[in-house]
PDB file as gemmi writes it, atoms N, CA and C in Angstrom:
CRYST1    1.000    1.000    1.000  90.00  90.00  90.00 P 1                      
ATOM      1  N   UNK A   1       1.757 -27.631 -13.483  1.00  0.00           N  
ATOM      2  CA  UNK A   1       2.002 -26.303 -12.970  1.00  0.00           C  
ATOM      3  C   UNK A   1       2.478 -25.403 -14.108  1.00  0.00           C  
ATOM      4  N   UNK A   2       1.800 -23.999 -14.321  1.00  0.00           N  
ATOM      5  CA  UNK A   2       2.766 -23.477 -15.460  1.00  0.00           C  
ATOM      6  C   UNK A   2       4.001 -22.854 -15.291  1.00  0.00           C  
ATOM      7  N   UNK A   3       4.889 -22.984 -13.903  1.00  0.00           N  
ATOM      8  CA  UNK A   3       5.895 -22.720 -13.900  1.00  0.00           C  
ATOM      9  C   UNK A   3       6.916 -24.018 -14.123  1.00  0.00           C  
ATOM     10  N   UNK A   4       6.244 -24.802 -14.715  1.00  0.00           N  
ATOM     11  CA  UNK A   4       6.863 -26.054 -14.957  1.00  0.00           C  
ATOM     12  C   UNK A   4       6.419 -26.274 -16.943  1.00  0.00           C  
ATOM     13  N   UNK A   5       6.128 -25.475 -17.622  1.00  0.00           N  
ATOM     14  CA  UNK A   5       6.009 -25.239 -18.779  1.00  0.00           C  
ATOM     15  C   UNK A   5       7.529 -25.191 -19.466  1.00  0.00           C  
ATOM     16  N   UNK A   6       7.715 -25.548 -20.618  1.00  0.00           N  
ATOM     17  CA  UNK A   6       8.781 -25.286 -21.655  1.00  0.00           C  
ATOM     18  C   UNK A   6       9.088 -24.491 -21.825  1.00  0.00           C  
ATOM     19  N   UNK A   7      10.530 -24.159 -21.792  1.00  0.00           N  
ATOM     20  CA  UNK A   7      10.775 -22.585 -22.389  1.00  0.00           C  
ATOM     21  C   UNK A   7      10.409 -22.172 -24.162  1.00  0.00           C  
ATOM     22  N   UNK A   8      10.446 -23.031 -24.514  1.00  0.00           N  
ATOM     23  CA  UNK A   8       9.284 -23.159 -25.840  1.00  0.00           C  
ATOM     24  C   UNK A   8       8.414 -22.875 -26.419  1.00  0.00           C  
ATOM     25  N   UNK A   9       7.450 -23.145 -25.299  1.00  0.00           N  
ATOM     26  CA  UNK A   9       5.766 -22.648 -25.370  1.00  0.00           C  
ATOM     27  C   UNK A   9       5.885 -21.577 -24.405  1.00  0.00           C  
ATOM     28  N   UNK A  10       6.441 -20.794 -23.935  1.00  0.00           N  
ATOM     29  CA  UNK A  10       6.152 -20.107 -23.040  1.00  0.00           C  
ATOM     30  C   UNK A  10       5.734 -19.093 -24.307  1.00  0.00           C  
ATOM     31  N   UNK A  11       6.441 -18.395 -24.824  1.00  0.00           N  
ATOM     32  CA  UNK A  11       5.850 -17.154 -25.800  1.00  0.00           C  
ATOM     33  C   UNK A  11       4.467 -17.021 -26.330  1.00  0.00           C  
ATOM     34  N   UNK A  12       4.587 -18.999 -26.816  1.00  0.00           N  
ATOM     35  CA  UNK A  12       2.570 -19.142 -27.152  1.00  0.00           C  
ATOM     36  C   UNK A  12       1.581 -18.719 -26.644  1.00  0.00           C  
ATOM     37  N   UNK A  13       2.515 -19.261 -24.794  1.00  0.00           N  
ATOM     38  CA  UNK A  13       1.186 -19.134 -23.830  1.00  0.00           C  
ATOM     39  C   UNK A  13       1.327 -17.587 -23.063  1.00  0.00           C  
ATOM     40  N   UNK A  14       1.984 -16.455 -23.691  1.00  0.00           N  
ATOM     41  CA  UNK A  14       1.916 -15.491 -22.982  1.00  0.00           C  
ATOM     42  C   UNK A  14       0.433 -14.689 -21.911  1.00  0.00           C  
ATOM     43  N   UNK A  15      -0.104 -14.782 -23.011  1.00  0.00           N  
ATOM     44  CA  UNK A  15      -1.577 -14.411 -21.756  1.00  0.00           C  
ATOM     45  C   UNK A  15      -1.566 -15.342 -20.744  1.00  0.00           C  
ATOM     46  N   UNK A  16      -1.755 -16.551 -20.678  1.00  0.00           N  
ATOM     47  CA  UNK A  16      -1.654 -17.845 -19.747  1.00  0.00           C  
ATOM     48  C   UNK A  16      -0.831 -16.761 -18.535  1.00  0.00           C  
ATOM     49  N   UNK A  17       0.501 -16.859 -18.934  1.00  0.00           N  
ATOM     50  CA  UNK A  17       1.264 -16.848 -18.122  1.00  0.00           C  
ATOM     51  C   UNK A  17       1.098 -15.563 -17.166  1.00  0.00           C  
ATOM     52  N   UNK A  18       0.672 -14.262 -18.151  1.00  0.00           N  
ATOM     53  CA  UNK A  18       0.782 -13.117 -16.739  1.00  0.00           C  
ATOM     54  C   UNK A  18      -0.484 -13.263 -16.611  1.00  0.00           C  
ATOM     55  N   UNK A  19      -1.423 -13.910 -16.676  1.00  0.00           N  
ATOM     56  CA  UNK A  19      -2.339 -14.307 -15.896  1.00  0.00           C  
ATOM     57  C   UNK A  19      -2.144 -15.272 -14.741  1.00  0.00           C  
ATOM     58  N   UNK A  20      -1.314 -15.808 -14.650  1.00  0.00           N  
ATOM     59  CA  UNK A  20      -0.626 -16.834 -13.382  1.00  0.00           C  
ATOM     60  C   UNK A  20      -0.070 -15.919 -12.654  1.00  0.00           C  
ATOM     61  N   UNK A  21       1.003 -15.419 -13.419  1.00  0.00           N  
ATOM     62  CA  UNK A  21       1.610 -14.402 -12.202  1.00  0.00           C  
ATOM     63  C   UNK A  21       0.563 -13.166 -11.190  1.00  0.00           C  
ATOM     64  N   UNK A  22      -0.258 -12.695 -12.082  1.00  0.00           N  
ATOM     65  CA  UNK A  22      -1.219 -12.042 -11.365  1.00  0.00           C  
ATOM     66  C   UNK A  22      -2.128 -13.083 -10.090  1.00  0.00           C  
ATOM     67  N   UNK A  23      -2.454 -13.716 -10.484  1.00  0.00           N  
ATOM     68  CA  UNK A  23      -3.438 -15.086  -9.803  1.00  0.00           C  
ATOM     69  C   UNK A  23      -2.341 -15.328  -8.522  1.00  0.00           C  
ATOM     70  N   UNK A  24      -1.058 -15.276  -8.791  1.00  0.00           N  
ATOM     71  CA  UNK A  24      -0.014 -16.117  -7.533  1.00  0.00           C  
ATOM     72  C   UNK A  24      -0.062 -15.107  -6.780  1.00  0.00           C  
ATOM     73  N   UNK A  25      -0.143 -13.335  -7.563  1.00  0.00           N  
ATOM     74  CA  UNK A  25       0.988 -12.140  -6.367  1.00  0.00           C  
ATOM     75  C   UNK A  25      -0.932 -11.972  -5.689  1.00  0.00           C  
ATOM     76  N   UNK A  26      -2.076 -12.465  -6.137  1.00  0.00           N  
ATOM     77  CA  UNK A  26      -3.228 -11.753  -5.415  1.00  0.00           C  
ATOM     78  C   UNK A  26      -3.410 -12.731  -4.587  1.00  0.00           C  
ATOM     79  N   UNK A  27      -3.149 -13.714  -4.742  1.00  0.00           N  
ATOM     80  CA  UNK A  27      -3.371 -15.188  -3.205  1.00  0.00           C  
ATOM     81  C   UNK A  27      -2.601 -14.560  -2.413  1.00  0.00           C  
ATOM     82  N   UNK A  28      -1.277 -14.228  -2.746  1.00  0.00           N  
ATOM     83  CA  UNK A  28      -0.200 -13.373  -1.336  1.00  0.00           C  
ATOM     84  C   UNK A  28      -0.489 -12.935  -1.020  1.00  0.00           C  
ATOM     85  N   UNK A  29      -1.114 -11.934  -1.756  1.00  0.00           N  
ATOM     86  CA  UNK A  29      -1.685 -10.764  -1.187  1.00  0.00           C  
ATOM     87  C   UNK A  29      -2.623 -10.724   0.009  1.00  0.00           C  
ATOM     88  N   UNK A  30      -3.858 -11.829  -0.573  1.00  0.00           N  
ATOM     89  CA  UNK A  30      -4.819 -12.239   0.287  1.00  0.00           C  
ATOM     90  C   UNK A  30      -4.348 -12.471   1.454  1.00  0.00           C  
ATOM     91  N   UNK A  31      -3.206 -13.485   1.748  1.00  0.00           N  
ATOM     92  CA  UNK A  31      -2.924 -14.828   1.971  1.00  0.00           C  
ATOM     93  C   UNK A  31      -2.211 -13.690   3.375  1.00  0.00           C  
ATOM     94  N   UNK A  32      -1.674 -12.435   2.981  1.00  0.00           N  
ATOM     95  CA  UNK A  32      -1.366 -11.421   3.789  1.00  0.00           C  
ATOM     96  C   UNK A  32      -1.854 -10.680   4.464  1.00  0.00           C  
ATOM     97  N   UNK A  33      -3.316 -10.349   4.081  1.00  0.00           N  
ATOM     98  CA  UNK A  33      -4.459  -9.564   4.631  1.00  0.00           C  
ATOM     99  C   UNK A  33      -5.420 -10.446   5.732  1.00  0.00           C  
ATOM    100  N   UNK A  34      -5.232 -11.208   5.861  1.00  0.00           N  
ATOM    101  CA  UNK A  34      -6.148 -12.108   6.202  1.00  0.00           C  
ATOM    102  C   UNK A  34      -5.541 -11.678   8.086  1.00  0.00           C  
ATOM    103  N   UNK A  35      -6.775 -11.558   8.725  1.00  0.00           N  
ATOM    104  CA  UNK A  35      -8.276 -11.422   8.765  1.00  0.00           C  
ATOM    105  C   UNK A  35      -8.781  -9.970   8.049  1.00  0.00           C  
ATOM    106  N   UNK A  36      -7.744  -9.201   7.975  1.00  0.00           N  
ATOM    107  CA  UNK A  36      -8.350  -7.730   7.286  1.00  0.00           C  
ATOM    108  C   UNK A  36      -8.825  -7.944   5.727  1.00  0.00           C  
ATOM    109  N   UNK A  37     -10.021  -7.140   5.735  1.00  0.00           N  
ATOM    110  CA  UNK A  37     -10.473  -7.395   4.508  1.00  0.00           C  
ATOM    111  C   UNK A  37      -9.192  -6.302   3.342  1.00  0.00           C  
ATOM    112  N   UNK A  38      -9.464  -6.833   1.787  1.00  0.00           N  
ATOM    113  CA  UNK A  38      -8.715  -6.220   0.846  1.00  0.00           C  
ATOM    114  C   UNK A  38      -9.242  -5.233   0.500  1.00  0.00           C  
ATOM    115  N   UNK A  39      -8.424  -4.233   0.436  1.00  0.00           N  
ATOM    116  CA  UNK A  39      -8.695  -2.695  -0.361  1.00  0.00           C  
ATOM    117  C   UNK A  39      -7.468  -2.298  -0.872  1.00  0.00           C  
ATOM    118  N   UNK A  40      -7.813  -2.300  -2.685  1.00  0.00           N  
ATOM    119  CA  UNK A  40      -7.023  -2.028  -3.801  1.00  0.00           C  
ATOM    120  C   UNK A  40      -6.837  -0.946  -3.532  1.00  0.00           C  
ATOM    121  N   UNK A  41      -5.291  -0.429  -3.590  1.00  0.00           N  
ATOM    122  CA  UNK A  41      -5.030   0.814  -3.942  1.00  0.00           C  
ATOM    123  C   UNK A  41      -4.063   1.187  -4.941  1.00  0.00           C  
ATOM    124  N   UNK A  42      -3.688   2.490  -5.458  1.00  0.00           N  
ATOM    125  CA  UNK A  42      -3.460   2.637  -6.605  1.00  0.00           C  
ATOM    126  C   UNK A  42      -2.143   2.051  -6.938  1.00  0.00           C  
ATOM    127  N   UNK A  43      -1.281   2.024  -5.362  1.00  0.00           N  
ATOM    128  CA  UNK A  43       0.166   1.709  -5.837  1.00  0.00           C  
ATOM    129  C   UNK A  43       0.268  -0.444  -6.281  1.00  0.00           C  
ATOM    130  N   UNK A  44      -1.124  -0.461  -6.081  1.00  0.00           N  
ATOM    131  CA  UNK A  44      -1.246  -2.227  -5.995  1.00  0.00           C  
ATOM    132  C   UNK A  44      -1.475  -2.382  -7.557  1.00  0.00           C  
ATOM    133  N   UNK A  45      -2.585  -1.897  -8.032  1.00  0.00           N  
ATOM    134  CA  UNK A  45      -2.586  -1.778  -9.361  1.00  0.00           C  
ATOM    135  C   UNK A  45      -1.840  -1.298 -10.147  1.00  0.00           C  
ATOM    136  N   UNK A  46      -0.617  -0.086  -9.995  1.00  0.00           N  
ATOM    137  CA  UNK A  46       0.400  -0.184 -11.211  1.00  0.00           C  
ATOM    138  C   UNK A  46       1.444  -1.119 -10.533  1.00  0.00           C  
ATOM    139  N   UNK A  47       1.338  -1.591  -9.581  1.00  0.00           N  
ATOM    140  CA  UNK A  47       2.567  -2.796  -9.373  1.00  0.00           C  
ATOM    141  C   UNK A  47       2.193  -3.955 -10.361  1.00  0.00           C  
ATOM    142  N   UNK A  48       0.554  -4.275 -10.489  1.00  0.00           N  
ATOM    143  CA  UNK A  48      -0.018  -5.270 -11.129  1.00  0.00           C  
ATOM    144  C   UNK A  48       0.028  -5.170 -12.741  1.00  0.00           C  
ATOM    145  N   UNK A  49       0.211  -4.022 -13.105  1.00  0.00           N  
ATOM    146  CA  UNK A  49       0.507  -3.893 -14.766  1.00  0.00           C  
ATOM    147  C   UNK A  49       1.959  -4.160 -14.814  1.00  0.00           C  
ATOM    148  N   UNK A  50       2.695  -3.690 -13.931  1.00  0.00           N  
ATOM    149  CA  UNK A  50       4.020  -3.512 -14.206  1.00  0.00           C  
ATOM    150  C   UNK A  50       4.208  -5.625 -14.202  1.00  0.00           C  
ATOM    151  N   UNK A  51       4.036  -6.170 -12.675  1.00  0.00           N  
ATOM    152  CA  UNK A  51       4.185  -7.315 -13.082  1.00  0.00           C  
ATOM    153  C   UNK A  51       3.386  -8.025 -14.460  1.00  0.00           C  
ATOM    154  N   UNK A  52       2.370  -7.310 -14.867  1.00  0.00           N  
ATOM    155  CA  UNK A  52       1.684  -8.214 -16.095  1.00  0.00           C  
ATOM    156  C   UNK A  52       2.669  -7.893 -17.380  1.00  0.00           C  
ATOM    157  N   UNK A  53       3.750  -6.400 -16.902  1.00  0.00           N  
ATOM    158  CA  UNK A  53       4.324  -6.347 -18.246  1.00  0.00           C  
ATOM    159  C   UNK A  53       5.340  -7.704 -18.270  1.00  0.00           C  
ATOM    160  N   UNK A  54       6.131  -7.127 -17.655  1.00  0.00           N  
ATOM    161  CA  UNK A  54       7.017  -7.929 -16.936  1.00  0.00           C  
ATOM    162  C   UNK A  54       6.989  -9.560 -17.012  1.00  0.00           C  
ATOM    163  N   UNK A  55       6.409 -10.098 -17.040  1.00  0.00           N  
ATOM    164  CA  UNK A  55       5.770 -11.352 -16.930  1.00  0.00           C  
ATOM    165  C   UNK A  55       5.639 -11.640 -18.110  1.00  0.00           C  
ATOM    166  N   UNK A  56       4.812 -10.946 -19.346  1.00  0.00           N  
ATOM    167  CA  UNK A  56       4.903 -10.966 -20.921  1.00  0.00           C  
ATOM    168  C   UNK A  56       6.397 -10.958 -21.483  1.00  0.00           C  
ATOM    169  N   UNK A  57       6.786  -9.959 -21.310  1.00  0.00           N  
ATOM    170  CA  UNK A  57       8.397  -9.846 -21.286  1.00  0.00           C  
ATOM    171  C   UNK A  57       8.892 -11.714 -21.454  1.00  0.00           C  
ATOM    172  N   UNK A  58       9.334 -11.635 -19.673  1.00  0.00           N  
ATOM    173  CA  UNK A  58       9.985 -13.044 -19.378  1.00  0.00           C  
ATOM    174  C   UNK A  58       9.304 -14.460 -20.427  1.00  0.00           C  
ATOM    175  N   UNK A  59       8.284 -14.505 -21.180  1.00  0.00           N  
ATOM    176  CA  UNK A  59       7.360 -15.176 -21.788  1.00  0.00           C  
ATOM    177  C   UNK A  59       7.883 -15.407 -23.386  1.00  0.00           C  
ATOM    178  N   UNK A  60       8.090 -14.266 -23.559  1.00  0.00           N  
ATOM    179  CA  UNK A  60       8.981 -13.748 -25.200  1.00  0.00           C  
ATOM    180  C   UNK A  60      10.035 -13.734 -25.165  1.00  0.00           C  
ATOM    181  N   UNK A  61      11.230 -14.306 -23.653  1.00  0.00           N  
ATOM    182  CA  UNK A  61      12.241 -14.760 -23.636  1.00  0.00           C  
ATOM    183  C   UNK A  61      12.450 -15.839 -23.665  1.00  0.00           C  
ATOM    184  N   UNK A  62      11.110 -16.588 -23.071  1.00  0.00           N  
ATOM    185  CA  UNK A  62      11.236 -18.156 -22.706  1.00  0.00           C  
ATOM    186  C   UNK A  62      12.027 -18.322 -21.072  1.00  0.00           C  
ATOM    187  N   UNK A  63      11.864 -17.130 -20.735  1.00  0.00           N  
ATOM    188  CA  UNK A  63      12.424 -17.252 -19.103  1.00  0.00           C  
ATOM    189  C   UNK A  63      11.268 -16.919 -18.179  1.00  0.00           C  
ATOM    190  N   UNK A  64       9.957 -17.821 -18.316  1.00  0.00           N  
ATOM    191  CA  UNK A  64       9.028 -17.165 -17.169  1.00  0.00           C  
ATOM    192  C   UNK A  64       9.069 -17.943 -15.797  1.00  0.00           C  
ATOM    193  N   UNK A  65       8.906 -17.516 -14.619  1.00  0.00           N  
ATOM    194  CA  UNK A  65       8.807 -18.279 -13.394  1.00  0.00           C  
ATOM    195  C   UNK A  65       7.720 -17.348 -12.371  1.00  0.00           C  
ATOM    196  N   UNK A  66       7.681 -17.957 -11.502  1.00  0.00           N  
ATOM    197  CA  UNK A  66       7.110 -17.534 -10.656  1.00  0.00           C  
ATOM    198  C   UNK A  66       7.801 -16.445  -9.068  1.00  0.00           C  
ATOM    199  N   UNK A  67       7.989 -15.774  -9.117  1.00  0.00           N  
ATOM    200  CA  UNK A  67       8.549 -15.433  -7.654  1.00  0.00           C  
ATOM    201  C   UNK A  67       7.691 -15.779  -6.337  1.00  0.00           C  
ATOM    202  N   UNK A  68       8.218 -16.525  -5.889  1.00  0.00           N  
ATOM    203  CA  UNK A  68       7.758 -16.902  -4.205  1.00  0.00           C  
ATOM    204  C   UNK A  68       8.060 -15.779  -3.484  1.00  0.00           C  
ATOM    205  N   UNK A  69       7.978 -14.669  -3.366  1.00  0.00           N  
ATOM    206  CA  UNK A  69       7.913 -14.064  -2.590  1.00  0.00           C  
ATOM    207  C   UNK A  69       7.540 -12.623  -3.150  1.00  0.00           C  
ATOM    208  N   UNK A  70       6.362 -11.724  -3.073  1.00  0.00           N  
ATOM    209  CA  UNK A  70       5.862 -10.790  -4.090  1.00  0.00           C  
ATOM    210  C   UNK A  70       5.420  -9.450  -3.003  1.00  0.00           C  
ATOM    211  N   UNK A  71       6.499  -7.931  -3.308  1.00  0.00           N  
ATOM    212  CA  UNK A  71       5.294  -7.513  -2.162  1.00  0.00           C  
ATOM    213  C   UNK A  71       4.431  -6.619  -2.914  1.00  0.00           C  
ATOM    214  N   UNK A  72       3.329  -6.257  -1.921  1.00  0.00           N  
ATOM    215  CA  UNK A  72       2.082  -5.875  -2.530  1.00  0.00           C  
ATOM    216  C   UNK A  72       2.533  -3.868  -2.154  1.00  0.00           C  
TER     217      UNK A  72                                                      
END                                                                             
């Protein structure tokens, strides 16, 4: 799991990682919409940079995780 990664390698694997975090908050997302189909809107996409900053950030601290609970 990469929330089970080293605080070590986390900086290495920065792309890795806010690519996970993006991948976890869009299954919720889904995982929330369901039976309604998805339609991106604008406040979803700067939530999604902000977590991709965010996520880089925690990466170059060596503090990345996952939040279980994300709203869209």
């Amino acid at each position: 799991s990469v929330a089970e990664l080293p605080a070590a390698l986390q900086p290495s694997l920065r792309g890795l990682l806010v690519w996970a975090a993006l991948a976890h908050r869009e299954s919720l997302r889904a995982e929330r919409a369901l039976p309604h189909p998805w339609q991106a809107d604008r406040a979803s996409r700067l939530a999604d940079a902000w977590i991709a900053w965010r996520t880089a950030r925690h990466a170059d601290r060596r503090k990345f995780h996952l939040h279980p609970e994300v709203s869209a």
